[in-house]
N, C-alpha and C positions, 0 to 999 in steps of 0.2 A: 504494500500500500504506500509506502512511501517513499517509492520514484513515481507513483503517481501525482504526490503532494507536490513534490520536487517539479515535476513536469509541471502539474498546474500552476504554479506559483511562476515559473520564468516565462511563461507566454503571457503574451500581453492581448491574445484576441479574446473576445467575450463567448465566441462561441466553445472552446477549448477548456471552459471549465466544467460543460457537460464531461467529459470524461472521467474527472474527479467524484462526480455524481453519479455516474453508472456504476464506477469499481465501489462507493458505497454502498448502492444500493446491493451488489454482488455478495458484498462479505455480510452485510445483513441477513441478504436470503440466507447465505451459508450458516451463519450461526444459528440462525432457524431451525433449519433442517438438522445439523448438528444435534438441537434439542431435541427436535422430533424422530427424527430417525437414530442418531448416531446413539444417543444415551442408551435407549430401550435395547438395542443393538448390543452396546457393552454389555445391560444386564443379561442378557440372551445368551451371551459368548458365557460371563461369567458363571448361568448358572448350568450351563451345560459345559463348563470348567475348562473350556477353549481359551490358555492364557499366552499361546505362542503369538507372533506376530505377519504371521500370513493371514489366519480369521480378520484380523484388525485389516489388512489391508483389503482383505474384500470387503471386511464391512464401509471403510471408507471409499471404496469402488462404488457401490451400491447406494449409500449415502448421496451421493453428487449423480448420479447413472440412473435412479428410478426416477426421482425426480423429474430430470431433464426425458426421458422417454416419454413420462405421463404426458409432458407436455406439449411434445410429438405430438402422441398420437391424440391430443385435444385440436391444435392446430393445424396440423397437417393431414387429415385422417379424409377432409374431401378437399384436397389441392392435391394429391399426388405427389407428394414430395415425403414421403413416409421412410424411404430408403435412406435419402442423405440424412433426416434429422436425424435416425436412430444412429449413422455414423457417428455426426454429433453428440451428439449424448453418449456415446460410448467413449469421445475423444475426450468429453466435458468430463467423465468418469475418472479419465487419467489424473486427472487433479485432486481426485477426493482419497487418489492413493497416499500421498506423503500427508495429507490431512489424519487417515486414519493412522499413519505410521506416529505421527504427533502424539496423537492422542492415548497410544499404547504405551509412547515413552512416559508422558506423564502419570498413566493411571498405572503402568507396570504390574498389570497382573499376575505374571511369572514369580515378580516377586510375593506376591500378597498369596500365592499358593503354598511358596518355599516354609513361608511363616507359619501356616497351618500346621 
């Protein structure tokens, strides 16, 4: 987010602060969904005792990827364009990998098993 801020802040057009606006509104959705999908997600993984870090990265695959499909196939479902968005969303997906790999480091459930 912040070579966005950086970005916005050296341009001097009016129109180029939309972009600042958009990467907002993006990491909003994402914490969003983070809550909605990722948390439930971890209790999911934890209580079916999945603490390695491959679950994590699909669940953060899927986290950013269901999402983005739903919304495929809301918008796209009579324009014919079904193919590239699910690309999309599956490319948008790539992103919710180091999200969930984040999220593993901090909540480290490997470790929280070791303790038991």
């Amino acid at each position: 987010m912040l070579p966005a801020i950086v970005k916005t802040w050296l341009v001097s057009g009016p129109g180029e602060v939309i972009s600042l606006t958009v990467l907002w509104w993006i990491a909003g959705f994402l914490y969003t969904v983070q809550l909605v999908v990722g948390l439930p997600g971890h209790l999911f993984l934890r209580h079916y005792g999945q603490s390695g870090l491959v679950p994590y990265l699909v669940l953060g695959f899927l986290t950013v990827a269901l999402p983005a499909i739903f919304a495929s196939l809301h918008w796209c479902a009579l324009k014919g364009c079904l193919a590239d968005s699910t690309m999309h969303s599956a490319y948008l997906g790539v992103f919710g990998v180091p999200m969930g790999a984040v999220f593993w480091l901090i909540a480290r459930p490997d470790w929280q098993a070791l303790r038991q």
